[in-house]
Structures are given as C-alpha cells and as structure tokens.
C-alpha positions as CSV (number, residue, x, y, z in Angstrom):
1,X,98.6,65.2,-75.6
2,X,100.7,63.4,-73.4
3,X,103.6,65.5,-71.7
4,X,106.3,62.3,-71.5
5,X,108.6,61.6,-69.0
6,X,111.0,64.1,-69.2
7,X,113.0,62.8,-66.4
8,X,113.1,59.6,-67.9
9,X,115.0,61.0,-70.9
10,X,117.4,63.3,-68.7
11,X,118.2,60.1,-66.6
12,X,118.8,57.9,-69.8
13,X,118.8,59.6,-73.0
14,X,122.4,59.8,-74.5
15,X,121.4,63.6,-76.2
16,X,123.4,66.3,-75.2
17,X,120.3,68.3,-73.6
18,X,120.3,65.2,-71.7
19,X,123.7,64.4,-70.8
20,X,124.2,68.8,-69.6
21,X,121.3,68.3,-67.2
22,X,123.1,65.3,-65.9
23,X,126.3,67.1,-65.0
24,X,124.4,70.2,-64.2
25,X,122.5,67.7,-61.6
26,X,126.2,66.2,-60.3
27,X,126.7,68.5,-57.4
28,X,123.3,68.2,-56.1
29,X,123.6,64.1,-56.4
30,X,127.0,64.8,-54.5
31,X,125.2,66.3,-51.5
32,X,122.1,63.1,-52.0
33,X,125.0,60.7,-51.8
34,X,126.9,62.5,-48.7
35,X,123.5,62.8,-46.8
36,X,122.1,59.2,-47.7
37,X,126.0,57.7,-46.6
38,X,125.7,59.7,-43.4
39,X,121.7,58.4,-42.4
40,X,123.3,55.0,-43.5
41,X,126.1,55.6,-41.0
42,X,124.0,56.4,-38.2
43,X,121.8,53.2,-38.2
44,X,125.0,51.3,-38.6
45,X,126.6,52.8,-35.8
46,X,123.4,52.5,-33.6
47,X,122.6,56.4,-33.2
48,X,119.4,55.6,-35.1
49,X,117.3,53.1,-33.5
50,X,115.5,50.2,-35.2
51,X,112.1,50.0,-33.7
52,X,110.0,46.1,-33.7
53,X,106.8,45.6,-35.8
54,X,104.3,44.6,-33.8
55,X,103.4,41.1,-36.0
56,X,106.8,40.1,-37.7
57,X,107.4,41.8,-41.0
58,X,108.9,41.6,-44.9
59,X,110.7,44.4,-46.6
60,X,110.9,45.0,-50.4
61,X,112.4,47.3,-51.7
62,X,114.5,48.6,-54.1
63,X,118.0,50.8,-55.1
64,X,116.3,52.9,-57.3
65,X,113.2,55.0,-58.1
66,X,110.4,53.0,-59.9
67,X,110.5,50.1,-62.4
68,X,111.9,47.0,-60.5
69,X,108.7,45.3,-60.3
70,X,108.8,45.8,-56.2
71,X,104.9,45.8,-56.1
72,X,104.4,42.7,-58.2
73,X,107.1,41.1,-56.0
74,X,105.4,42.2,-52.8
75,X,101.8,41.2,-53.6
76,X,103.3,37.9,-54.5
77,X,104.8,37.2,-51.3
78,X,101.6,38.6,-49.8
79,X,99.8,35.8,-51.9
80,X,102.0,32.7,-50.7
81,X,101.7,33.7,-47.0
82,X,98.1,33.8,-47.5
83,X,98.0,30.2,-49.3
84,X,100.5,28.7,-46.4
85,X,97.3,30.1,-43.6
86,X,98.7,33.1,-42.7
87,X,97.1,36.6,-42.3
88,X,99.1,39.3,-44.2
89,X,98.6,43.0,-44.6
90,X,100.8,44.8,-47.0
91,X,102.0,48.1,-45.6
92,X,102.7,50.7,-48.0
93,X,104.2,54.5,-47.7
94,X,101.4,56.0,-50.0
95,X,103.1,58.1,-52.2
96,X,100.7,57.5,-55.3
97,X,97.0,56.6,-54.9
98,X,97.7,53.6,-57.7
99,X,99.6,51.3,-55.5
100,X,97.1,50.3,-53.1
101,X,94.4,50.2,-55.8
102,X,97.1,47.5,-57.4
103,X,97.7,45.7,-54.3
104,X,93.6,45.6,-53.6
105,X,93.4,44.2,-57.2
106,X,96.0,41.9,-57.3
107,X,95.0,40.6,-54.0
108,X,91.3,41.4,-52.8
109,X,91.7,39.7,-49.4
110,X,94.9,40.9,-48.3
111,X,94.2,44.2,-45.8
112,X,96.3,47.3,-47.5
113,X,97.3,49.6,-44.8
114,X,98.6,53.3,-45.6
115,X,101.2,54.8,-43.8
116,X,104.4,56.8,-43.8
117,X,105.1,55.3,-40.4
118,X,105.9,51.1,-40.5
119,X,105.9,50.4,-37.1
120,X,102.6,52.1,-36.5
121,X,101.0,50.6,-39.7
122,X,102.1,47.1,-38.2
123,X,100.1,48.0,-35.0
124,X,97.2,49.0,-37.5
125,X,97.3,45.4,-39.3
126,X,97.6,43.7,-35.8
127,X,94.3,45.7,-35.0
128,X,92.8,44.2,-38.1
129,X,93.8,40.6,-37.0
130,X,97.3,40.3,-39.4
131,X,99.6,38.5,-37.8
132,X,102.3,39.5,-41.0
133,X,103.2,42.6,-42.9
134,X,104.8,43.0,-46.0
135,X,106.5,46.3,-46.3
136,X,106.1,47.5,-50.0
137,X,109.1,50.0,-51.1
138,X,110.9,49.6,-47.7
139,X,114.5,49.2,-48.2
140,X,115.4,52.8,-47.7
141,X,113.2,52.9,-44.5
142,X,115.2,51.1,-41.7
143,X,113.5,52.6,-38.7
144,X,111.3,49.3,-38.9
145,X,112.8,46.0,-38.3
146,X,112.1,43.3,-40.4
147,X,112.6,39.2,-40.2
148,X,114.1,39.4,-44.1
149,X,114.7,42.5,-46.0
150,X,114.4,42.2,-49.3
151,X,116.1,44.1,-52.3
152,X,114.7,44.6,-56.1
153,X,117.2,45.5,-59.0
154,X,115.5,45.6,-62.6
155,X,117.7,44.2,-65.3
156,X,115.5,46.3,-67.4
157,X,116.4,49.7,-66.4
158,X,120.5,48.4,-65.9
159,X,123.0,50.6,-67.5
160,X,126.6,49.9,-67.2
161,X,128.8,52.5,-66.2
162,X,125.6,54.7,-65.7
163,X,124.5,54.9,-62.1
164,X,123.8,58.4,-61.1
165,X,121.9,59.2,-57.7
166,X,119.4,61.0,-57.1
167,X,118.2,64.2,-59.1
168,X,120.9,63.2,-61.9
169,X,119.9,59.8,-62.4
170,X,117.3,56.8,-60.5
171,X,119.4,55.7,-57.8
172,X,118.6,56.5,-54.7
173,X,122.2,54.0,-53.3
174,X,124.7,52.9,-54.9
175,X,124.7,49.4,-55.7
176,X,127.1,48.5,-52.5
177,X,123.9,48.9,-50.2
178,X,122.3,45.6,-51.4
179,X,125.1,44.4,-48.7
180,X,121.7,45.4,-46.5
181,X,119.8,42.8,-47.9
182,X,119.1,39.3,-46.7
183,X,118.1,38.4,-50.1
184,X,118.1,40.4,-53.9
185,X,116.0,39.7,-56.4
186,X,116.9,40.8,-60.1
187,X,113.7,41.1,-61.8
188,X,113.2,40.6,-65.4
189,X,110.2,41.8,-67.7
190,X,111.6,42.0,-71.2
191,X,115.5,41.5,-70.5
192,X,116.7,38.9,-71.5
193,X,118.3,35.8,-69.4
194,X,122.1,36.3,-70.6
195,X,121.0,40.5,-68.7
196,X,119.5,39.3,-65.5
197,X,122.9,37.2,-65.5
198,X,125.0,40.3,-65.9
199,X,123.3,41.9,-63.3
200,X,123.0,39.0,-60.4
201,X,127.4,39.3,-61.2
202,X,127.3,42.8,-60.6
203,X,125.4,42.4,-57.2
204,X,127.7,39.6,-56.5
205,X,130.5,41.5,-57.2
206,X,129.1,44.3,-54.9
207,X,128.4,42.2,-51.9
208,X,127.7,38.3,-50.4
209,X,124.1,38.4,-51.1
210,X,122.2,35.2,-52.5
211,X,120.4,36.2,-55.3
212,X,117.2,34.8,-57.0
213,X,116.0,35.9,-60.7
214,X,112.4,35.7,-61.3
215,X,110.6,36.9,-64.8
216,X,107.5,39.3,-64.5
217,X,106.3,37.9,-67.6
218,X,103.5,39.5,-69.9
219,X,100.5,36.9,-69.4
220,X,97.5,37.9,-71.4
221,X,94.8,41.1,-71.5
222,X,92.3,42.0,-69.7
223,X,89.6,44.7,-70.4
224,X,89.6,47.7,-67.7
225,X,86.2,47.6,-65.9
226,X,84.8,44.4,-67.7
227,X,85.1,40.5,-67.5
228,X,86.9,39.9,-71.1
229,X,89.9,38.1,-71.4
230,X,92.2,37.3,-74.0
231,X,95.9,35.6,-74.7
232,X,98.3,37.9,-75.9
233,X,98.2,36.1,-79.4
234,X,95.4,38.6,-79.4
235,X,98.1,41.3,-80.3
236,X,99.7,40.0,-83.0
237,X,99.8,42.5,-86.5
238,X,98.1,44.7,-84.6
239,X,98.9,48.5,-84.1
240,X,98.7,49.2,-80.5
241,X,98.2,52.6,-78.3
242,X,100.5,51.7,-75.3
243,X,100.1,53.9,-72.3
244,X,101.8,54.0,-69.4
245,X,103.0,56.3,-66.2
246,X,105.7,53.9,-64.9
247,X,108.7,54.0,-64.0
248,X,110.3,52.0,-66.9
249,X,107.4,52.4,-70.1
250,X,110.5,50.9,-72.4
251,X,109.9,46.9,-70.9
252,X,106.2,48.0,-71.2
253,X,106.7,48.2,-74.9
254,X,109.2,45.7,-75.6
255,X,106.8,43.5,-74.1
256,X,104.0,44.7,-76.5
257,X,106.7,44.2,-79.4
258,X,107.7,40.8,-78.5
259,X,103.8,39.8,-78.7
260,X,103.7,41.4,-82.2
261,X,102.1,44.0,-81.7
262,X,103.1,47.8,-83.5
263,X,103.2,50.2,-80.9
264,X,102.3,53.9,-80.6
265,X,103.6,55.3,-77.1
266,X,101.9,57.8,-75.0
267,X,104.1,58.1,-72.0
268,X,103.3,59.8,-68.7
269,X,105.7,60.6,-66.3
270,X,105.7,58.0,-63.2
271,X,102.3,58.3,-61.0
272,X,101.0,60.4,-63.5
273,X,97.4,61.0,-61.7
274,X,95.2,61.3,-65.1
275,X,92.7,63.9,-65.9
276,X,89.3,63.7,-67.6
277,X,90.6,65.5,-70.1
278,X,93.4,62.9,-70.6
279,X,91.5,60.5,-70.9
280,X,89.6,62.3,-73.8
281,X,92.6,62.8,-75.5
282,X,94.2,59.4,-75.1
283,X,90.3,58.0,-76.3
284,X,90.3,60.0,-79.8
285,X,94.5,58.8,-80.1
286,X,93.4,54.9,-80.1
287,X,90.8,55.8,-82.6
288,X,94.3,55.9,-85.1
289,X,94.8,52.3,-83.4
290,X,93.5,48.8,-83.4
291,X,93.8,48.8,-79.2
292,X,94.4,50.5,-76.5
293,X,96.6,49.1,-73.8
294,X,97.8,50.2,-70.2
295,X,99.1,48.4,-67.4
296,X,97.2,47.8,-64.3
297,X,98.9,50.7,-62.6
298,X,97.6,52.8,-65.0
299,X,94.4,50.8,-65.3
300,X,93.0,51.7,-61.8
301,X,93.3,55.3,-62.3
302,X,92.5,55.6,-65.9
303,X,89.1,53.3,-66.2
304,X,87.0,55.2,-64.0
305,X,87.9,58.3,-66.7
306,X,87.8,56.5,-69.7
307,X,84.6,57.6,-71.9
308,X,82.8,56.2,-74.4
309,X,83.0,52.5,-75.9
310,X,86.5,52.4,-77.3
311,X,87.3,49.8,-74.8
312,X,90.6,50.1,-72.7
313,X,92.8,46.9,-71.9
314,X,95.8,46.2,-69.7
315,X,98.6,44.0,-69.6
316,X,98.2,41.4,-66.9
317,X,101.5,40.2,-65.9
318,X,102.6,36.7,-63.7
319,X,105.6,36.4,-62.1
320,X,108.1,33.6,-62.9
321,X,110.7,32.4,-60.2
322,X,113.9,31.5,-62.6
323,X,116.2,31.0,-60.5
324,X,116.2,30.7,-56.1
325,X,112.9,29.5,-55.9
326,X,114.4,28.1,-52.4
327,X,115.9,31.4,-51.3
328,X,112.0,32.8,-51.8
329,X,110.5,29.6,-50.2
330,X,113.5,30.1,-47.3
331,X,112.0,33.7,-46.8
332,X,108.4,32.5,-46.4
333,X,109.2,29.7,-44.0
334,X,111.3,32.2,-42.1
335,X,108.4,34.6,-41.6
336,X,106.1,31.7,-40.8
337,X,108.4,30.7,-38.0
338,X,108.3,34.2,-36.7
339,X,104.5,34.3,-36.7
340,X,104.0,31.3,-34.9
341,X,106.5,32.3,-32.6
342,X,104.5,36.0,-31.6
343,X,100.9,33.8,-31.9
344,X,99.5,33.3,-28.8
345,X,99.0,29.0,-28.4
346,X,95.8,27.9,-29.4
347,X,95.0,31.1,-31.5
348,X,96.2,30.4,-34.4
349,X,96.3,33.2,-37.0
350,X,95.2,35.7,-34.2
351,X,97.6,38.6,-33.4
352,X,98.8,38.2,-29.4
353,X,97.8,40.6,-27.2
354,X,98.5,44.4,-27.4
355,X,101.7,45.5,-27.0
C-alpha cells in the first residue's frame, strides 16, 4: 500500500500529533536558521567566494523544499533560449533520478548535465558546445554566479502565519531571502488568482523584487509509454487513482477535482523511487477505478514498472505567464546579451575557447 507522506502531514496537518512534532522539531529549525543566516552572511560579506560559469548562466530556485513548480519553470526557460538560437544545457544537483528524466522529456534536445558542483557542470556543457546553463534548484547554491537569479514561491503550498524552517516545516529561508533575487516568480497550479495575489504582496512586503505570476496549468493526458492523447474533458464523472511523490500531491488533486474527476489518492512521499512491487499494488488499486493518473515525475520512474494492460496516464501540464511576461522576456534578452558577449565573433552558438 502506499506509505504517504508523512512529512507532509507533520509540516501541514493542524492534528495535534502534527502540531507536537512541530514544536518538538523548533530547536533543531533554530540551529537550521542560525547556520543558513551565518553561510548567508559569509557570501555577503565576501568570505565566501562566488566563482564564474564558464558560458553565462540562469538560476532557479526556490525558498522551500519541493512543489513550486521550479523544474517546469526551468525547462521553460530552457525552451525559449533554444527557440531564440541559443544552446542551453540545464544543470541540475541530482538529488532524485526523476528530474533529469523530466527535463530529457520535457525537452529532448536540451543536454542535462548532473552535478553537485555548478561551475564545473558549466565547464561540462561548454565541452558539449552550450554556450548557456540553466541552473535547476539553485537559489541556495551561491558559489556559482549567475546573469539572473531566479526565485520560485508556490501559492499552492502558502500558509499564512506558518513558515517553519527546516526539519519543522519546508522552508529552507525565510521569505526575506527573496531580497537575493533578481526576479520571483509565484507559481500557481490550482490556487486561485485572488492567492498568487496575496502572495506576490507578501514578497513585496518582504523585499523590492519585481515579481511575475505565471499558471502551471493542467493541459490534457497523456498515456505513459504510448502515443494516446486526450483533453482533460476525458476526466469528467470519472473516479480517478491519482498518484503522486511530489512535493505538493494536494494541487495535484485539486487539479484532478477541478476537471471533474473523483479522486482516490495514493501518496508517496517526495522522490519516492518506486518498487516493482509498487507498482503491483498501485495496478490491482486502479482496478477499483476508472483511471489511473500520475504526473510526469512520477511517470518516468513508474512506467518502466507498470505491468500488465491497465494503462497508466499522467497529467501533462503548460505553463501560463499571467502576469510579467516582460520581466521573463527581460531575463532571456539578458542572458542572450551575455552569450553573445563570451561567443567568440564569427562562431555563433560555439562556446569560446577553454578557459
């Protein structure tokens, strides 16, 4: 059966098993804070060095662990540097084998490079002929410098008056470090508008920061290891299996809900790296239902398992700028200066020489 996310509930759930392991956790998210203010400190002061990229670079990131939306962001960056003739390469840290699989899927011809350390990874993509990097989940990293840096807050997974660090809640800063960013995005999946407002106040509130809102809408299904495709009308009166190891499974089934559908959850905890037998078990659970439905984080791990013919969908999802389209646009062109800048003169899209 499916174990749940158990530190979902302790981070959100208003029980009192929930809200003990939460003050329990305080003194331990006392020392997080302390040590992540005192790394912040150094780089500010100068102690910590920021080292350059060797082609110019893009960080997204985020405040908190999982569910922003920071790798649908990042791919779609990716994408419109690729459509205005450059030659990105997303760099990612690595910490799950889904995210490259996503990124590979979402964008077959972008080169994925996997690496704990950005600068070297950027001296990988050069080697590859990138001439941009994307940095995927990068805000916490500031060894490597970036032309914009990029922050992701989910009006999803906002609580007011709730924002614990690190182990006794998601955060891994408080809210005051967006004043880091050159740009932050609220993201959106089944918030509504009059929520993403709330939060772009808050973040205004926090620091200067231009902020865009863009919608990471629900956009149809697709069936895991096959060609089929169908609207989401498609789910409409009908009872749904929704799994899902994510960092926010709630906007995963509000989603399902707003497109009619009835759902029966099976949550995984976040990066939950499925077993055969899982998949047996999750296979004889849709039996009850009309459908079985992942997302496509789930979907790369999960399809190579899934046995039999029950067939296994996922929810593809597009993203929707609602508000800054010219701050995104801004950070494109600003990148695109950058890499003609570092491109050697009649070489376009070539990487210059070795550093």
């Amino acid at each position: 059966m499916p174990s749940g996310d158990w530190v979902h509930t302790l981070w959100e759930g208003n029980g009192v098993g929930a809200r003990t392991g939460r003050a329990i956790l305080m003194p331990f998210e006392l020392v997080f804070g302390a040590i992540a203010e005192a790394r912040g400190a150094l780089y500010d002061a100068g102690v910590f060095a920021t080292k350059p990229t060797a082609v110019p670079a893009l960080g997204v990131g985020n405040l908190t662990v999982g569910g922003t939306g920071k790798t649908p962001v990042a791919a779609w960056f990716a994408r419109r540097l690729r459509e205005a003739g450059a030659t990105p390469a997303i760099v990612l840290r690595g910490y799950a084998d889904d995210e490259p699989r996503v990124h590979r899927t979402l964008n077959p011809d972008v080169e994925v490079v996997v690496s704990p350390d950005r600068v070297a990874a950027s001296i990988e993509a050069k080697r590859r002929g990138c001439d941009t990097v994307v940095f995927d989940d990068a805000f916490q990293h500031r060894r490597a410098n970036r032309i914009s840096n990029i922050v992701i807050v989910s009006a999803d997974a906002w609580r007011d008056g709730r924002r614990h660090l690190l182990p006794a809640g998601p955060w891994r800063e408080p809210l005051a470090a967006v004043r880091r960013a050159s740009l932050a995005i609220v993201t959106r999946k089944a918030a509504s508008p009059e929520q993403a407002a709330i939060v772009s106040n808050a973040i205004g509130a926090a620091a200067a920061v231009p902020t865009a809102v863009v919608h990471i809408a629900a956009d149809g299904l697709a069936r895991v290891g096959g060609t089929e495709r169908f609207a989401l009308s498609a789910l409409r009166g009908e009872s749904v299996l929704a799994i899902s190891g994510i960092g926010d499974p709630e906007a995963f089934h509000a989603q399902l809900i707003a497109a009619g559908a009835r759902v029966t959850p099976a949550v995984f905890r976040d990066h939950h790296p499925f077993s055969p037998r899982d998949a047996t078990v999750l296979v004889a659970m849709a039996t009850a239902c009309d459908r079985a439905v992942c997302t496509l984080k789930d979907a790369v791990k999960l399809g190579p398992l899934w046995p039999g013919s029950t067939p296994l969908w996922y929810l593809s999802q597009r993203l929707d700028v609602e508000r800054g389209a010219d701050l995104l646009n801004d950070v494109i062109t600003q990148l695109l200066a950058a890499r003609s800048a570092s491109t050697p003169p009649g070489r376009p899209g070539l990487p210059g020489p070795p550093d």
